[in-house]
Structures are given as C-alpha cells and as structure tokens.
C-alpha positions as CSV (number, residue, x, y, z in Angstrom):
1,X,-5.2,-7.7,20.2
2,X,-6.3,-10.8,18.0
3,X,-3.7,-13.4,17.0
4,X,-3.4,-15.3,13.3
5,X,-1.2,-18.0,12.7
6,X,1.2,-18.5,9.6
7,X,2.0,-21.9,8.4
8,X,5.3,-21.8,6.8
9,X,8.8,-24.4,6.5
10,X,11.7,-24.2,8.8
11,X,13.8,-22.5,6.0
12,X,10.9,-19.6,6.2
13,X,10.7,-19.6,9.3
14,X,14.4,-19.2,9.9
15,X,15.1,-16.4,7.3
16,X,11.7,-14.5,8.5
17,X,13.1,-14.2,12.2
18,X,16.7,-13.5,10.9
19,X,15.3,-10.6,8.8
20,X,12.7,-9.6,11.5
21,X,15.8,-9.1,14.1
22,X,18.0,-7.5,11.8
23,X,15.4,-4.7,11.5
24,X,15.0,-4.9,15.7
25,X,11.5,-5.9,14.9
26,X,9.1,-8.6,16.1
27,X,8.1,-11.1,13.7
28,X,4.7,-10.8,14.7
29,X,5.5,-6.7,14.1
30,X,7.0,-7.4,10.7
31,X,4.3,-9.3,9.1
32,X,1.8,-7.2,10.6
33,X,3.6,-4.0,8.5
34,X,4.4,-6.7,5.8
35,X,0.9,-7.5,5.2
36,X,-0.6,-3.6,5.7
37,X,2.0,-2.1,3.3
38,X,0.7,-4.8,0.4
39,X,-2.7,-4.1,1.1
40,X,-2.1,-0.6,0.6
41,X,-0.1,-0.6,-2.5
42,X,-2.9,-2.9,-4.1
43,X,-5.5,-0.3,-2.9
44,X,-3.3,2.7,-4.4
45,X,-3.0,0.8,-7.7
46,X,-6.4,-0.1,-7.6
47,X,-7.7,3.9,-7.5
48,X,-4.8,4.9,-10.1
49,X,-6.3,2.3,-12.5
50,X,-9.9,3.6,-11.9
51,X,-8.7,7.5,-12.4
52,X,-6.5,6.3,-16.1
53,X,-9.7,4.4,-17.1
54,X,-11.8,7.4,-16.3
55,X,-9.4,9.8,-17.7
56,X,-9.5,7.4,-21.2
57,X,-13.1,7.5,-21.1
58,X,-12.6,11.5,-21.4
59,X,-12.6,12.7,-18.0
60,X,-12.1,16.9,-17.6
61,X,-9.2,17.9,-15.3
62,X,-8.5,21.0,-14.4
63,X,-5.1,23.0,-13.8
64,X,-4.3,24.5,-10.5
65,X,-4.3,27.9,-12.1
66,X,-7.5,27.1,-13.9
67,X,-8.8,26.3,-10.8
68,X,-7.9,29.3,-9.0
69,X,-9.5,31.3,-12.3
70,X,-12.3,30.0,-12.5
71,X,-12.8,30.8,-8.8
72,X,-11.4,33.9,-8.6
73,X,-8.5,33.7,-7.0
C-alpha cells in the first residue's frame, strides 16, 4: 500500500490522534475514510447539480407507474 504524508501543527496533530483513538481507529485509517467520504460527497453533489440543470433545461422524467405503462407491465 502507498504512503502520503500530512504536514500539520502539534495542536492538529494532537486532536487528530485523540479523535482517531476515540473511534478505535488508526490515524492513517481515519484520514484515509476522511479523505474518501469528501471525495464522494463532492462527486454526489456534482451529479445532482448536473441532473437539476438538466431537469431546468426541460428534461422528461418519467413516473414508476408510467414506466411500467408504457411497458406493459
């Protein structure tokens, strides 16, 4: 597995492993999740911005049960 570095101050550093343990995590393990979860939650935004801009443009949605109509379920 790779390895990055983080650069932060004592003070960081301190509450970072203090907050790390009281979740019986790793540091390493936390940021890891830390940095995943953000990365994520920007990509999620990122596609519900895209479908509200394409729904304001006049994008056709369908209903479940119009769905299952028009296919005849």
């Amino acid at each position: 597995m790779k390895m990055l570095s983080v650069r932060c101050n004592s003070e960081d550093e301190k509450l970072i492993k203090h907050y790390a343990a009281s979740k019986n995590k790793s540091v390493s393990e936390f940021l890891r999740e830390l940095a995943l979860e953000r990365i994520e939650e920007e990509y999620d935004l990122k596609i519900v911005q895209e479908y509200l801009e394409k729904k304001e443009k006049g994008l056709k949605t369908y209903s479940a049960d119009e769905v299952e109509k028009e296919l005849g379920l």
